[in-house]
Backbone as CSV, one residue per row, in Angstrom:
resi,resn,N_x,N_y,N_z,CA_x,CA_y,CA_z,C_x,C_y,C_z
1,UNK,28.684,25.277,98.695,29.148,25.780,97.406,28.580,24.909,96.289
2,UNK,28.211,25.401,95.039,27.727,24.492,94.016,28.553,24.046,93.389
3,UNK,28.165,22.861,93.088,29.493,22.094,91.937,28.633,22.691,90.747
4,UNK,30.551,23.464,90.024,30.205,23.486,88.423,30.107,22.489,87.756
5,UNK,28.750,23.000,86.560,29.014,22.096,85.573,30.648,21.543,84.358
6,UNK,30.827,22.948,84.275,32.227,22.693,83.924,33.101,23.380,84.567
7,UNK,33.674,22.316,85.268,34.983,23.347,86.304,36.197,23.999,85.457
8,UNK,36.648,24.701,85.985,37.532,25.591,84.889,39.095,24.928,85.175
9,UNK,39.766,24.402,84.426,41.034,24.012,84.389,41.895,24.804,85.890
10,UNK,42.985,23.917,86.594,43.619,24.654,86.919,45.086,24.213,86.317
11,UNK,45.594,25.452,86.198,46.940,25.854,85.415,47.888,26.297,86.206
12,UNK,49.180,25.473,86.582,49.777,25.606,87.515,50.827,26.456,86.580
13,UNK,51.701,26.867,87.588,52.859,28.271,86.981,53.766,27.543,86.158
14,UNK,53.863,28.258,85.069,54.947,27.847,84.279,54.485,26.677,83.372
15,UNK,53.032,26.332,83.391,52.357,25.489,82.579,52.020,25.728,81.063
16,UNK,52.165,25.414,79.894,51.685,25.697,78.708,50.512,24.817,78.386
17,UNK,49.208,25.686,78.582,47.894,24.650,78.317,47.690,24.582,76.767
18,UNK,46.968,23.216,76.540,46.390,23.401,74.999,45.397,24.129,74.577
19,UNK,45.603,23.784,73.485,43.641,23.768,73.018,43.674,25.324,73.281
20,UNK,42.009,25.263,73.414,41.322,26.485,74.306,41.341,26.822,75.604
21,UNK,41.849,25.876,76.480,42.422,26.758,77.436,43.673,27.415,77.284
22,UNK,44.766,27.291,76.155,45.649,28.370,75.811,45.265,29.367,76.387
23,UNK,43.932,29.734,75.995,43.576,31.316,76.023,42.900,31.815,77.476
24,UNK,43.002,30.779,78.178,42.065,31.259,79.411,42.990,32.422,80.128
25,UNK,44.357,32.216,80.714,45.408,33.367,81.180,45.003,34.268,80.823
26,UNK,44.747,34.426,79.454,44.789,35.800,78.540,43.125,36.500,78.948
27,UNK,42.548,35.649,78.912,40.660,36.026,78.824,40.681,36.506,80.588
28,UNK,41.523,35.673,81.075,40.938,36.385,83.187,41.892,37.557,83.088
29,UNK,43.422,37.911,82.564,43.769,39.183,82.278,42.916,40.513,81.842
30,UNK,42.729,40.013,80.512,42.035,40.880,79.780,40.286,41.374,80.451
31,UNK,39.877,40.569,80.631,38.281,40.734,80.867,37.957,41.008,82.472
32,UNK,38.935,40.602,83.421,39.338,40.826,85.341,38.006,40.036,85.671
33,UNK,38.130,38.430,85.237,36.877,38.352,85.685,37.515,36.668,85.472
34,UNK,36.811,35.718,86.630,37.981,34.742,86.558,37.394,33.691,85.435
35,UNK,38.083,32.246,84.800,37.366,31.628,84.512,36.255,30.872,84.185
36,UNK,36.163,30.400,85.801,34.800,30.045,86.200,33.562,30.986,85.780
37,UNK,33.574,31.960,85.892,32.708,32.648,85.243,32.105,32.593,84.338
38,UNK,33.107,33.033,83.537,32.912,32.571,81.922,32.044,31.135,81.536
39,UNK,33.058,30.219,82.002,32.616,28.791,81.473,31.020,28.544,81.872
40,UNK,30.708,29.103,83.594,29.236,28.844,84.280,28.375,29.649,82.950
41,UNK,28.762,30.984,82.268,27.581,31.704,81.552,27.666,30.681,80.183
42,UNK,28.603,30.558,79.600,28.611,29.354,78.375,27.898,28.157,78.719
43,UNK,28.091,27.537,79.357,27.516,26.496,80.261,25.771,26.584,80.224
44,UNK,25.704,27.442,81.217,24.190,27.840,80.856,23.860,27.902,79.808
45,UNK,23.995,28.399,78.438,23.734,29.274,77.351,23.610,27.876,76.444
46,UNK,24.677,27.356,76.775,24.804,25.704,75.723,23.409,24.888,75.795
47,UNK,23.136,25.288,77.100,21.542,24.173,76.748,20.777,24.592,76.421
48,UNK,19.893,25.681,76.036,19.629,25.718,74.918,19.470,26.528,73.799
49,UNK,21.060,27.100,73.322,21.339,27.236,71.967,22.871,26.709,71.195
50,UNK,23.037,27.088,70.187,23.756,26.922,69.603,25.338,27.453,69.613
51,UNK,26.545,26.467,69.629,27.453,27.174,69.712,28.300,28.664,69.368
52,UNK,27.730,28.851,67.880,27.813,30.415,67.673,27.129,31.339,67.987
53,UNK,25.824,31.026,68.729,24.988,31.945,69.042,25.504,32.176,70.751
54,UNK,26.223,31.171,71.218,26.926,31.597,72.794,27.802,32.397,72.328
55,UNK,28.535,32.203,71.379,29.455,33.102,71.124,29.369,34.420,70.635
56,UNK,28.561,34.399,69.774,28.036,35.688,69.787,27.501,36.482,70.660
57,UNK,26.875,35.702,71.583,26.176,36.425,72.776,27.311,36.679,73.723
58,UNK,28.591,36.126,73.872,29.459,36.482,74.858,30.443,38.213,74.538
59,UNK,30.368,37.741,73.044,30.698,39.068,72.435,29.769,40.002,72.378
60,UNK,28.406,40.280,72.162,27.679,41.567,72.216,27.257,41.652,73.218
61,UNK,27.387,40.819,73.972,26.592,41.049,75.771,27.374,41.416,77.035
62,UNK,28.913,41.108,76.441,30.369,40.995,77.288,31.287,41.624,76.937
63,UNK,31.548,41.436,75.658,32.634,42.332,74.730,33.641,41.601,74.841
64,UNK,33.452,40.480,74.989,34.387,39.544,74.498,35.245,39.714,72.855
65,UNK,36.164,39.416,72.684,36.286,39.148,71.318,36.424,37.021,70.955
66,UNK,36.294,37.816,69.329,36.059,36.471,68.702,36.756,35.052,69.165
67,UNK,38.109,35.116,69.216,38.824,33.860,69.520,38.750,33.818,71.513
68,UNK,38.411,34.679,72.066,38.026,34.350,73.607,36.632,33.704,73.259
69,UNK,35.789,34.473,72.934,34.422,33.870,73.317,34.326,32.511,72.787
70,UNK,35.158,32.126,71.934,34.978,30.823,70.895,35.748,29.770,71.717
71,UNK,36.860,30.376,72.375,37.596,29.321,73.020,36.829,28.778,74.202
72,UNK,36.007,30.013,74.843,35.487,29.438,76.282,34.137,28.737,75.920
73,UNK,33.258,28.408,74.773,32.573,28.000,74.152,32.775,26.742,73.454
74,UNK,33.564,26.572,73.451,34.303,25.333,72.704,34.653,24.380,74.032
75,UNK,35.310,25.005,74.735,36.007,24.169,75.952,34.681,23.734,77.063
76,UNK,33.573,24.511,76.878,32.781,24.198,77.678,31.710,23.087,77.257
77,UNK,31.614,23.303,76.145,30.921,21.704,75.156,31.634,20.736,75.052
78,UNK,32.804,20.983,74.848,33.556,19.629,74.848,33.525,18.974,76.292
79,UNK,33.392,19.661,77.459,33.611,19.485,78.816,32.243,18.801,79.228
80,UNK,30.832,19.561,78.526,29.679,18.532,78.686,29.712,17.483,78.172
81,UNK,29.796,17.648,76.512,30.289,16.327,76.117,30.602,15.108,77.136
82,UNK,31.205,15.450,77.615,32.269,14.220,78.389,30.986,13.079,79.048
């Protein structure tokens, strides 16, 4: 199995996450597609462009909306960062 670059939080029951993972529950609901996902295509996308341009691309390529694509974009730079 490959190690992710950014592994996706795990959120145990009854947990209230911060930040941008707030929104992850809501984004694997809404979109039926798990975390990891997400974060691996942001991930990719971060090296080499720009944070609004992942985001934009998660929204016209995914149909993401604005505060998902921004959150999983955000959480995944901060996560290289590290």
């Amino acid at each position: 199995m490959a190690e992710h670059r950014v592994p996706a939080p795990v959120i145990a029951e009854g947990e209230k996450p911060k930040g941008p993972a707030s929104y992850f529950p809501n984004i694997e609901k809404t979109y039926g597609k798990p975390m990891q996902h997400w974060l691996d295509l942001a991930a990719d996308r971060l090296d080499a462009e720009p944070h609004m341009k992942v985001v934009e691309w998660l929204k016209g390529e995914h149909g993401l909306g604005h505060g998902h694509a921004n959150a999983i974009v955000a959480y995944a730079k901060a996560m290289l960062a590290k």
